[in-house]
Legacy VTK file of the C-alpha trace (Angstrom):
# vtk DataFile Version 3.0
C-alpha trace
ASCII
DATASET POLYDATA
POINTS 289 float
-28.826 8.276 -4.378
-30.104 5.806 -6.067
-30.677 2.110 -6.138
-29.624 -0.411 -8.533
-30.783 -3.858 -9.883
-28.994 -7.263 -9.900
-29.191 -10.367 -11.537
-27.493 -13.584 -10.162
-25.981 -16.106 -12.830
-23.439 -19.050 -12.964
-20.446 -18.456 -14.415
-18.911 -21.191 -17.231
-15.281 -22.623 -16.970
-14.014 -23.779 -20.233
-10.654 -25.699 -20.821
-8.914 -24.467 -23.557
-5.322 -22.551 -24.811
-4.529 -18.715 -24.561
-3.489 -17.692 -27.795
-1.304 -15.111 -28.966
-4.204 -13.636 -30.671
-6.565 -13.376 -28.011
-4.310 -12.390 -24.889
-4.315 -8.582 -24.544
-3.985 -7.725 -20.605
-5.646 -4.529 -19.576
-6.613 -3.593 -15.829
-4.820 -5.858 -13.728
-4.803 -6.746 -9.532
-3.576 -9.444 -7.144
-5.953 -11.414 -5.259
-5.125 -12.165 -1.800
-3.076 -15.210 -2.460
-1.061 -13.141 -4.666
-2.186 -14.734 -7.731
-2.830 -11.740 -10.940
-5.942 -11.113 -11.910
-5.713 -9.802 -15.747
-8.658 -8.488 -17.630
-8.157 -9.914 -21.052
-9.696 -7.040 -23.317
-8.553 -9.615 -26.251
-10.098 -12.462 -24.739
-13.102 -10.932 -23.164
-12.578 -12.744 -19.826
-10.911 -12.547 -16.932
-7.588 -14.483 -16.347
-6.322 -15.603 -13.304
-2.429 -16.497 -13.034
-0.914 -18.095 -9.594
2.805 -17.564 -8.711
3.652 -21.257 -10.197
2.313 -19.486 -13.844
-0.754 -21.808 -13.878
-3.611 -20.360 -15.421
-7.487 -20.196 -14.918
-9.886 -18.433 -17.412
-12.994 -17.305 -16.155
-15.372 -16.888 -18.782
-19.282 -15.479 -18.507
-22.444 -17.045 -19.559
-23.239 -15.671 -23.206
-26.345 -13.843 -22.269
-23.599 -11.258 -20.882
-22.353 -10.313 -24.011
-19.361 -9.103 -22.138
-17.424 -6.160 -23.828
-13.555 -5.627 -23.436
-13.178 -5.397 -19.551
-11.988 -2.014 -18.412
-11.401 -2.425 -14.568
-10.800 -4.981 -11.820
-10.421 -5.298 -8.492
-11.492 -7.749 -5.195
-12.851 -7.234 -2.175
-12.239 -8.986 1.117
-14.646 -11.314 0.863
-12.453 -12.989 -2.212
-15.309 -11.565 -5.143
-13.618 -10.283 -8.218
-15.319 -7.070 -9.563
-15.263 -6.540 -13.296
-16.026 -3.195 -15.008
-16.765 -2.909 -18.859
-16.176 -0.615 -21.563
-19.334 0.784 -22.942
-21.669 -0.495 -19.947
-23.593 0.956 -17.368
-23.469 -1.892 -15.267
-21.031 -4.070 -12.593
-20.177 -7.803 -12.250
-18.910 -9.241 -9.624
-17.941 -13.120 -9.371
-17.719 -14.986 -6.170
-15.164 -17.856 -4.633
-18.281 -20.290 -5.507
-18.507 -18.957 -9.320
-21.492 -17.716 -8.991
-21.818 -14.372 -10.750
-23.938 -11.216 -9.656
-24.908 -8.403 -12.316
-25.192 -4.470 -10.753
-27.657 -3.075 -13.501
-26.958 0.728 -13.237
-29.581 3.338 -15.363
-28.550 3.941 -18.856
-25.892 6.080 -19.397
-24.600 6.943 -16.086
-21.647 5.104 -16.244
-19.795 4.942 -19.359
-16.402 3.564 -18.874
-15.393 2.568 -15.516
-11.395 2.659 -15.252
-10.812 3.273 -11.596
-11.965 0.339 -9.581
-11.528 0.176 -5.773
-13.133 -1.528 -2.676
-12.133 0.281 1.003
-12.696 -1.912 4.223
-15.917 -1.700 5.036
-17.125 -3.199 1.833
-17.848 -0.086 -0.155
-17.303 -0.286 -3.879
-15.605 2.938 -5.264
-15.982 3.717 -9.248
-14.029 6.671 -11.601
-15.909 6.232 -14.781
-13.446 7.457 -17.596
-16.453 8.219 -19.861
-18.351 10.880 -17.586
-15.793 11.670 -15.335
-16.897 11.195 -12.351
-16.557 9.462 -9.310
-19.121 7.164 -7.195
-19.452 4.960 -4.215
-21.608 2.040 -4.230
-22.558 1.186 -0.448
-22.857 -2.584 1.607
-27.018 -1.603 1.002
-26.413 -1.130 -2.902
-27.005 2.771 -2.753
-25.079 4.238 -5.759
-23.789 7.783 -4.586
-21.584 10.338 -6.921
-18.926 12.005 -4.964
-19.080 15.487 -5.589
-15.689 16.966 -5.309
-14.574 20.634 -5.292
-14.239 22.404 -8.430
-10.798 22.482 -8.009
-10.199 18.954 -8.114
-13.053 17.908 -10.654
-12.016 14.822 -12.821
-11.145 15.171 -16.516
-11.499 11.392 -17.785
-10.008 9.387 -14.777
-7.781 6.312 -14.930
-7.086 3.819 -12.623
-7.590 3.931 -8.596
-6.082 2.979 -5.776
-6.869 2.315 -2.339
-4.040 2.424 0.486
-4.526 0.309 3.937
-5.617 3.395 5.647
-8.611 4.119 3.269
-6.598 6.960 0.962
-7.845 6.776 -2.341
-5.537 7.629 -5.017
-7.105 8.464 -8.310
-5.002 8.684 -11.399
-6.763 11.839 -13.304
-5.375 10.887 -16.555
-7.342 14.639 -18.487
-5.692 16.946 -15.810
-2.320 15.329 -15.745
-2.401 14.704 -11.814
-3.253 11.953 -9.196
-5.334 13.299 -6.778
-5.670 11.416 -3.369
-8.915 11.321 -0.897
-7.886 11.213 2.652
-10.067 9.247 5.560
-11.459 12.401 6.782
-12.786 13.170 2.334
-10.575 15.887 2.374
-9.000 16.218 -1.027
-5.605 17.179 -2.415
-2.929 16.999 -5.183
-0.232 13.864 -4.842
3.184 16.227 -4.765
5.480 14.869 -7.107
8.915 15.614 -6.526
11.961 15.508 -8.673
12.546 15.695 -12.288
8.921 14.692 -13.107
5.973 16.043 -15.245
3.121 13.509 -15.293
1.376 13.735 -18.863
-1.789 11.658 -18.484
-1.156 9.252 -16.014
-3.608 6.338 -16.426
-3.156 3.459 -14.080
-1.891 4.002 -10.147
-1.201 1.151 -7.699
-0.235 1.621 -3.911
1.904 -1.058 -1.988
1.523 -1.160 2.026
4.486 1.053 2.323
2.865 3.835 1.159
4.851 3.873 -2.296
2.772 4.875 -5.940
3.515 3.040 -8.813
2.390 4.791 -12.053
1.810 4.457 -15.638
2.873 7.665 -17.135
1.126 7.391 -20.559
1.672 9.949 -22.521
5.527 9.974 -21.827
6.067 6.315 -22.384
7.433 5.297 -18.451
6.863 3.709 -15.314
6.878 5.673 -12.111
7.282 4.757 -8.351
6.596 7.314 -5.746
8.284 7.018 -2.495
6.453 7.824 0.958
8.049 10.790 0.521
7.144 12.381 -2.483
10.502 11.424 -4.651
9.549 10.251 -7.943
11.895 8.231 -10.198
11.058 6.639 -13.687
12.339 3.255 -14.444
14.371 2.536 -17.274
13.828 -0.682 -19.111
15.866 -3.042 -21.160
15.002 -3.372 -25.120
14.054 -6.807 -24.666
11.395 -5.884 -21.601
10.145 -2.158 -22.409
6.021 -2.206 -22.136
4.165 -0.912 -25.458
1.045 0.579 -24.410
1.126 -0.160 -20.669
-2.120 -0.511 -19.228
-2.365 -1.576 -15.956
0.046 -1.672 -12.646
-0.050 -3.502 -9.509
2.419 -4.080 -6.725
2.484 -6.871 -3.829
3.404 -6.466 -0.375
6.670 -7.935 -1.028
8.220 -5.451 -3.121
7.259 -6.586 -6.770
5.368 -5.077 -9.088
3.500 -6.369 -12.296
2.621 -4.464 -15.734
0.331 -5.332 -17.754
2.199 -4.861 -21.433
-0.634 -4.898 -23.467
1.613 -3.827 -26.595
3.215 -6.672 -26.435
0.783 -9.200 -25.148
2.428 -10.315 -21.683
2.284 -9.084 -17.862
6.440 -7.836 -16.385
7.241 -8.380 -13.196
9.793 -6.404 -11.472
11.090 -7.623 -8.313
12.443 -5.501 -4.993
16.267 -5.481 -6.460
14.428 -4.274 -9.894
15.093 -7.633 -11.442
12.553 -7.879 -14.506
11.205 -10.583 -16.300
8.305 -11.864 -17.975
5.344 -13.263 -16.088
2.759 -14.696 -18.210
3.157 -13.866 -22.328
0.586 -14.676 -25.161
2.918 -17.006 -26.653
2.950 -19.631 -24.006
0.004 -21.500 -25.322
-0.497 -22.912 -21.743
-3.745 -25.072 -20.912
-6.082 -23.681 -18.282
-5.803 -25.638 -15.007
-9.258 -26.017 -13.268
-9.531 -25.616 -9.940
LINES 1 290
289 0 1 2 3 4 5 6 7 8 9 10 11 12 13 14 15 16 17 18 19 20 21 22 23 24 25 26 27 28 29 30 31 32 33 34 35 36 37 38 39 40 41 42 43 44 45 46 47 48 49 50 51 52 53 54 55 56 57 58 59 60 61 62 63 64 65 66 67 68 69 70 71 72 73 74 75 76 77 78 79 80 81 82 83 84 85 86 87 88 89 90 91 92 93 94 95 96 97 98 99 100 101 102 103 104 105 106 107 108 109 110 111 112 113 114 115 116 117 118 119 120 121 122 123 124 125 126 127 128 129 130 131 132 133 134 135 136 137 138 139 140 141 142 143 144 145 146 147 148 149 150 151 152 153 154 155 156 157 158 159 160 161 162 163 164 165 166 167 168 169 170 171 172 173 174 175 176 177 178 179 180 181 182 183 184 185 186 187 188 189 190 191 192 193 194 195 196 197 198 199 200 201 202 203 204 205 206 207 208 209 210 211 212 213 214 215 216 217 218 219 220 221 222 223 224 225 226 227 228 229 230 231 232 233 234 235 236 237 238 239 240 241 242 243 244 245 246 247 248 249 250 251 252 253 254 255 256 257 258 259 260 261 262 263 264 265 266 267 268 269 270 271 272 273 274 275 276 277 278 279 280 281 282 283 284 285 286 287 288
């Protein structure tokens, strides 16, 4: 266990266009107004878009230096928590703009993909780079979670957190999500049906219990009933994600994908309507709020 440092800063708005050259959506989440939360690997920001497709660009003081973002999440408090490629350290941005740095030692993270907060305030953290898996308490202790050899990560993707504390991580090396129930114990997600994961990267859990998963190496969207039944969507031409790299669904039934091939975030609705939510192309002006 181990404690880490922290630096408070201000965090800079600045008005100014997406372009087509700089919007490349990576992790993604909803806040809890339902607005998407993108980090812009292209852009080295974050981007928040509502549901009326008005956009906000949060962008760090230079003495960051941020590198491409790599995870993102919230917490109930309304903070946005931002991981980065390459860094050994946290940020996390509050509803006042006021931004706090989690200084980690060197090297012990590496690449945080899997990004998760439970409810009692505890930041969870599946570092792609060393794969493992920590928990960084209310009282800033930084534990690693020590699973069974059985069930050791091989460079972990995304994470997900379910109502009832279940953490789903999405162990992209081993081909397998593995979920971590209330009571820590930990076991294999079953998936049924006509389904072979190949390096599953990004996971997502709605309040029904569903999983919604990127499927990388095979190219396809997944969605994982309460039940174990696993189906893969099948896209139109016009709307089929290059390079898919993050997933997050709503309480309402819809789902978002961040299409980082193609520079845009899909939504799909519950009657698997699809369209396209925010696009590099748009060239819309950040609105300030």
């Amino acid at each position: 266990m181990r404690k880490i440092l922290l630096t408070v800063y201000f965090v800079f708005f600045a008005s100014l266009t997406i372009s087509a050259q700089q919007f490349q959506p990576g992790a993604i989440t909803l806040d809890h107004s339902g607005a998407v939360l993108v980090a812009d690997a292209g852009g080295l920001q974050v981007v928040r878009i509502d549901r009326y497709h008005n956009r906000t660009n949060f962008r760090f003081p230079s003495q960051f230096q941020l590198t491409p973002p790599s995870a993102i999440t919230t917490d109930f408090q309304g903070n946005i928590l931002v991981a980065e490629s390459g860094r050994s350290r946290l940020l996390r941005f509050d509803p006042y703009h006021n931004v706090t740095e989690f200084r980690f030692g060197s090297g012990i993270l590496q690449t945080v993909r899997g990004l998760g907060v439970d409810a009692l305030g505890s930041i969870y953290l599946a570092d792609n780079g060393t794969s493992r898996l920590f928990r960084l308490d209310r009282y800033l202790n930084l534990v690693e979670i020590l699973l069974p050899s059985d069930f050791r990560l091989q460079n972990p993707g995304g994470m997900a957190i379910a109502p009832d504390g279940t953490i789903f991580i999405a162990d992209t090396g081993h081909s397998r999500i593995l979920q971590i129930n209330p009571q820590r114990i930990v076991s294999i997600v079953p998936i049924l049906g006509q389904i072979q994961l190949q390096g599953p990267s990004a996971i997502s859990v709605n309040r029904a219990g569903e999983l919604f998963i990127i499927d990388s190496n095979n190219s396809r969207i997944l969605r994982r009933d309460q039940f174990g039944q696993t189906v893969g969507f099948l896209f139109p031409s016009a709307f089929r994600p290059l390079n898919p790299t993050g997933i997050t669904a709503d309480g309402e039934g819809n789902f978002y994908i961040a299409d980082s091939g193609n520079g845009r975030i899909l939504v799909v609705d519950k009657l698997l309507n699809i369209s396209v939510f925010a696009q590099n192309g748009l060239q819309e002006t950040v609105f300030l709020r």
